[in-house]
MARKE-236697 format. One record per atom (N, C-alpha, C): residue number from 0; y, x negated, z; atom name; residue in three letters. Coordinates in steps of 0.02 Angstrom, whole numbers, plus 50000, padded with zeros to 5 digits. Layout:
BEGIN
NUM;Y;X;Z;CA;ALA
...
This chain:
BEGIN
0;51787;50648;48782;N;UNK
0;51725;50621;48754;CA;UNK
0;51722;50546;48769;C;UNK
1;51667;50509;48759;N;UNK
1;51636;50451;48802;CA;UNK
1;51647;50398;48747;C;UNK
2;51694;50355;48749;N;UNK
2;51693;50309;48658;CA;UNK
2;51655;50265;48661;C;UNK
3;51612;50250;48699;N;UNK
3;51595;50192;48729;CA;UNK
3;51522;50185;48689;C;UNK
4;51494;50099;48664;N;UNK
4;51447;50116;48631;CA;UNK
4;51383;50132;48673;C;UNK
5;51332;50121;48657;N;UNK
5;51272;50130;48676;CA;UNK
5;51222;50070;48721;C;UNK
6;51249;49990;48681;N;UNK
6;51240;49944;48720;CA;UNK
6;51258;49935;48776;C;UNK
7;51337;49991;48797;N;UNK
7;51366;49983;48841;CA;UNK
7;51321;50016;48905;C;UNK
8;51302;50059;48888;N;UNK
8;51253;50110;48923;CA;UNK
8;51169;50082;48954;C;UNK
9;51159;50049;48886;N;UNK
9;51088;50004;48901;CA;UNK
9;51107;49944;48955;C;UNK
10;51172;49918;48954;N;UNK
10;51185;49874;48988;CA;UNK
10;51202;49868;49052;C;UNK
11;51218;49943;49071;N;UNK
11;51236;49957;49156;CA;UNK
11;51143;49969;49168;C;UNK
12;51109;49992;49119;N;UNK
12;51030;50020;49152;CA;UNK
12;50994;49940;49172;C;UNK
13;51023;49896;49128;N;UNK
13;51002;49827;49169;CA;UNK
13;51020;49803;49217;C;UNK
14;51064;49822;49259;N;UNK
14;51082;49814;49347;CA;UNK
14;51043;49866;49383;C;UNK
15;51005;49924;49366;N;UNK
15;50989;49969;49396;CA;UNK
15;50948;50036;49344;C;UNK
16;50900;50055;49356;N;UNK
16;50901;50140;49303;CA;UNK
16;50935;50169;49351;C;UNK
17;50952;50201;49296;N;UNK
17;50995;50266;49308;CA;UNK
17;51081;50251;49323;C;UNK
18;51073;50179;49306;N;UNK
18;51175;50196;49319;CA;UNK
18;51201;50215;49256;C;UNK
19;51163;50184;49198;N;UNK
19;51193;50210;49145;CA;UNK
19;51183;50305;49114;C;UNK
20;51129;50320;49150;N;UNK
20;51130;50409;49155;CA;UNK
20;51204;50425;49176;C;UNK
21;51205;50399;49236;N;UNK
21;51252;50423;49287;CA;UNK
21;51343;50408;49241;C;UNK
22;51340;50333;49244;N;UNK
22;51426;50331;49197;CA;UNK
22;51426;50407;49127;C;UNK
23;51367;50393;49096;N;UNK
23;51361;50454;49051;CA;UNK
23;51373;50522;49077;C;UNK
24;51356;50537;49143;N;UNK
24;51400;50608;49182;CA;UNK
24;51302;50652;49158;C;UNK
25;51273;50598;49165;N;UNK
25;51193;50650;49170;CA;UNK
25;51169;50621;49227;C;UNK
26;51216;50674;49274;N;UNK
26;51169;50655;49354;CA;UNK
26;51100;50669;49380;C;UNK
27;51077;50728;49360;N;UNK
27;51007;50755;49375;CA;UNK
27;50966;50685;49357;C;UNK
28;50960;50659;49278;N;UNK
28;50931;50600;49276;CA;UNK
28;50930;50530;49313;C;UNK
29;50990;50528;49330;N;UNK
29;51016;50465;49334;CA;UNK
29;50994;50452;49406;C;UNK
30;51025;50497;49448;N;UNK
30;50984;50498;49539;CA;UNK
30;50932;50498;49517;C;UNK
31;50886;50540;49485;N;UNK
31;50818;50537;49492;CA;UNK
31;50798;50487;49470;C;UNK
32;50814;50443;49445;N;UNK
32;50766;50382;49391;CA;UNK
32;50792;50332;49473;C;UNK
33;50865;50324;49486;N;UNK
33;50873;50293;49525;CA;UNK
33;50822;50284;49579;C;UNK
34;50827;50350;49628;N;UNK
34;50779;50337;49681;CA;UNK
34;50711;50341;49674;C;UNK
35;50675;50350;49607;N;UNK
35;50624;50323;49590;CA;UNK
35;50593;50273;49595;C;UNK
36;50658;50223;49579;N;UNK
36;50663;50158;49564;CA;UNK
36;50663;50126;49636;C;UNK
37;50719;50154;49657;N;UNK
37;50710;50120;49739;CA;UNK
37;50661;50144;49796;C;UNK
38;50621;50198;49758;N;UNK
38;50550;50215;49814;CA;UNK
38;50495;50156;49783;C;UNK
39;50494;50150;49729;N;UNK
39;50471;50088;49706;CA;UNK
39;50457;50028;49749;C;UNK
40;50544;50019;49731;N;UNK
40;50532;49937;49743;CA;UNK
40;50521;49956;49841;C;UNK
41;50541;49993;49860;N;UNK
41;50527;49999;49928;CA;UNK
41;50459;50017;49951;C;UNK
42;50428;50027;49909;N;UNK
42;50369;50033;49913;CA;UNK
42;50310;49955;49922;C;UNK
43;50353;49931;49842;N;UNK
43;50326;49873;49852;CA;UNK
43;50331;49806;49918;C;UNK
44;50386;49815;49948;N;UNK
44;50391;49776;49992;CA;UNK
44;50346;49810;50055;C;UNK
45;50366;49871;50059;N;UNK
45;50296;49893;50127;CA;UNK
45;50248;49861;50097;C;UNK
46;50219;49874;50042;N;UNK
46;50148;49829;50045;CA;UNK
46;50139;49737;50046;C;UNK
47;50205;49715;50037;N;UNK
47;50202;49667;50050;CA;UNK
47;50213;49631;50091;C;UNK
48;50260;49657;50139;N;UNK
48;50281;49641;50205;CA;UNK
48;50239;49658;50275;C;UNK
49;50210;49731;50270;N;UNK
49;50208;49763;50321;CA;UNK
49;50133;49696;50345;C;UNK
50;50094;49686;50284;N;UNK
50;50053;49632;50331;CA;UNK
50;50062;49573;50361;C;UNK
51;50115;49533;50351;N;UNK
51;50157;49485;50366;CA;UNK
51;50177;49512;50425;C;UNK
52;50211;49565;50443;N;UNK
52;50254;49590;50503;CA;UNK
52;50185;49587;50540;C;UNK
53;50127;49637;50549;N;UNK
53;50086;49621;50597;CA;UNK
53;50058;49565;50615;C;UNK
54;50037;49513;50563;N;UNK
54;50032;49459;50569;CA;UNK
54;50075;49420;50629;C;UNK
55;50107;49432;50613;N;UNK
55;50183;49385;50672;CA;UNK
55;50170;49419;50747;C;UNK
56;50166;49484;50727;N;UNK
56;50162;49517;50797;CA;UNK
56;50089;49505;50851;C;UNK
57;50047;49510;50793;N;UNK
57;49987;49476;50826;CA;UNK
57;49964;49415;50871;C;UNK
58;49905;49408;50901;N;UNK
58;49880;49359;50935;CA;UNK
58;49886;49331;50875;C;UNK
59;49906;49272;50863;N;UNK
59;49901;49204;50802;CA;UNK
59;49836;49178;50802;C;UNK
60;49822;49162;50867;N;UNK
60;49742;49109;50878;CA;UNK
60;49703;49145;50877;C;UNK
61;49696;49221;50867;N;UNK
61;49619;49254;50869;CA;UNK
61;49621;49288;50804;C;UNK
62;49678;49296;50763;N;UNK
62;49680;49318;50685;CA;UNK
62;49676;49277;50628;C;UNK
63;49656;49275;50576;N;UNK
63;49667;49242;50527;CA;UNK
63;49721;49263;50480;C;UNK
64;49748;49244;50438;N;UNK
64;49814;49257;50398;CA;UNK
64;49804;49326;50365;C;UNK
65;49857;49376;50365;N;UNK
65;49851;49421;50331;CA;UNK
65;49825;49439;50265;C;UNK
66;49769;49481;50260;N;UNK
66;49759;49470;50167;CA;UNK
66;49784;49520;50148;C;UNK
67;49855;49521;50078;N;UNK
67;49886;49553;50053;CA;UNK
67;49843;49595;50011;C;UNK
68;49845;49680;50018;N;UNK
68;49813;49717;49966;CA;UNK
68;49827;49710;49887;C;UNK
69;49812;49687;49834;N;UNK
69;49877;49667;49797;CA;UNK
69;49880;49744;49751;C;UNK
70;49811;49782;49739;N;UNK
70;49819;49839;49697;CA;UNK
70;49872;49887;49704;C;UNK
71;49883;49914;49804;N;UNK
71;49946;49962;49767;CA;UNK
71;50011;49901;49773;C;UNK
72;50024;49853;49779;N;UNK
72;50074;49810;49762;CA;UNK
72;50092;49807;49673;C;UNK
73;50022;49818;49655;N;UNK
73;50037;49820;49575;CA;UNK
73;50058;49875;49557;C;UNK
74;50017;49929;49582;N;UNK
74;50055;49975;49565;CA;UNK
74;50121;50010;49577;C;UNK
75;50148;49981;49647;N;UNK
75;50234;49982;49659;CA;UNK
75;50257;49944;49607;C;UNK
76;50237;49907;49583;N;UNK
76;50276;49866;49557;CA;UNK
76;50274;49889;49463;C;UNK
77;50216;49916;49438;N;UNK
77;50205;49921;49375;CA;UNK
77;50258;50010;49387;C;UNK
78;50245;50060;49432;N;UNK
78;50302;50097;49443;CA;UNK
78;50374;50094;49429;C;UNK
79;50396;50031;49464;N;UNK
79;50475;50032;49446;CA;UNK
79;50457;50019;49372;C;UNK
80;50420;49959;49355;N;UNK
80;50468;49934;49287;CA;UNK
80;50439;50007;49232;C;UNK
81;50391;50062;49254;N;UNK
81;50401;50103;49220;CA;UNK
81;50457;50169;49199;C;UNK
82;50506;50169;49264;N;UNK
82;50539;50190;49289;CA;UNK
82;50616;50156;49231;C;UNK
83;50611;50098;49258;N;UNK
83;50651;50057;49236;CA;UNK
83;50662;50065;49151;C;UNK
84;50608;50067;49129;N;UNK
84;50578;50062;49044;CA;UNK
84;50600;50120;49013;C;UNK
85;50575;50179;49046;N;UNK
85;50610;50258;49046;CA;UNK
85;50682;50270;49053;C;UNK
86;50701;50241;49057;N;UNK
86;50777;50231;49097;CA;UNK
86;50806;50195;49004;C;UNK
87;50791;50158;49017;N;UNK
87;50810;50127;48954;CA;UNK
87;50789;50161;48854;C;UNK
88;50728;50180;48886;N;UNK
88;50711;50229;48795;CA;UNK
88;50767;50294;48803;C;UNK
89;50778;50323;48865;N;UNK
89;50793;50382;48853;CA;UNK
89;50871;50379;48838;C;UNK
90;50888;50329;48855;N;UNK
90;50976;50329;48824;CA;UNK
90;50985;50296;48751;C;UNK
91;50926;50262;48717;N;UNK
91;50929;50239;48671;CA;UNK
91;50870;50311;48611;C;UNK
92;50851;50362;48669;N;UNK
92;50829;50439;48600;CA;UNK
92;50868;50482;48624;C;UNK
93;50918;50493;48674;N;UNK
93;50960;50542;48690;CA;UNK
93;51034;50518;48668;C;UNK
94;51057;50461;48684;N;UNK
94;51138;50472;48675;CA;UNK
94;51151;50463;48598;C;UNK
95;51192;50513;48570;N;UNK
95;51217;50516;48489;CA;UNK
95;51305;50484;48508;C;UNK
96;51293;50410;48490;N;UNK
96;51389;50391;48503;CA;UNK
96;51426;50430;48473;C;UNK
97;51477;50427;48487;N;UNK
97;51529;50475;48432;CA;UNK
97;51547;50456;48384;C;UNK
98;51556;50495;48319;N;UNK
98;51559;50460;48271;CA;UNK
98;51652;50460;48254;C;UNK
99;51659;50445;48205;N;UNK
99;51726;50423;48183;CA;UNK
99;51753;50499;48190;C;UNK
100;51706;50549;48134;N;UNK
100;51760;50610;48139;CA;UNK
100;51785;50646;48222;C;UNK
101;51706;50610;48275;N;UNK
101;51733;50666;48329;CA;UNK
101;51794;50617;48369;C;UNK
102;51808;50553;48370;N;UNK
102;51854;50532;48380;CA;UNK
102;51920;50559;48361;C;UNK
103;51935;50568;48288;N;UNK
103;51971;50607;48238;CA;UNK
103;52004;50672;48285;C;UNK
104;51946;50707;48288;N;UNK
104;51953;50776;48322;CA;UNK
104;51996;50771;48368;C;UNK
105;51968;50715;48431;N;UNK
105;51979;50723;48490;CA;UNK
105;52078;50728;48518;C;UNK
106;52078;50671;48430;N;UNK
106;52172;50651;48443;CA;UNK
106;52193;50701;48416;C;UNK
107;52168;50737;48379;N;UNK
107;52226;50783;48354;CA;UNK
107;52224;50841;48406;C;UNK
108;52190;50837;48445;N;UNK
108;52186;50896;48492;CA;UNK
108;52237;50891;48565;C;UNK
C-alpha cells in the first residue's frame, strides 16, 4: 500500500498531469491525461510557430509579417490547462490516503 500523502501526489501533477496518476500505479489515467497534455501544448506551438516558419521561408520583401491566428492558440492552450486542472481535482476526489488502521494491517501482515 502507497503511505504517501496526497500533497505528495498533487505535487508530482505540478511537473506534468498525469505523473502523479502514474506514481499512484493508475496508468490508463495517467498516459491519457499525459498525452493530452502534450497534444496540447504541441498543438499550441504548431499554431504558433508554423507561421513564423513560413514566414522565414518566404520571399521577405513581397510578404508582410505573419499574422498569428490567436483563437485556436487559445484554445490549445485553454486545453492543456484543462487537462492539467483535471489532473489535479481527480487525485484530490479519488485518492482515500491510508489511514492509521490500514497501515496497522499492513505490519502485522
Amino acid at each position: 500500500m502507497n503511505n504517501r500523502s496526497r500533497l505528495f501526489y498533487l505535487g508530482l501533477n505540478l511537473l506534468a498531469p498525469g505523473i502523479g496518476q502514474l506514481a499512484l500505479k493508475w496508468y490508463f489515467r495517467g498516459i491519457l491525461e499525459l498525452l493530452l497534455f502534450i497534444a496540447a501544448i504541441a498543438w499550441g506551438f504548431m499554431e504558433l510557430l508554423l507561421p513564423i516558419i513560413n514566414y522565414a521561408l518566404s520571399d521577405v520583401t513581397t510578404s508582410a509579417f505573419p499574422k498569428i491566428n490567436a483563437v485556436p492558440l487559445i484554445i490549445a492552450i485553454a486545453a492543456g490547462v484543462i487537462v492539467w486542472l483535471w489532473s489535479l481535482v481527480e487525485i484530490i476526489l479519488f485518492y482515500n490516503p491510508p489511514t492509521d488502521q490500514d497501515k496497522d494491517k499492513e505490519v502485522k501482515q
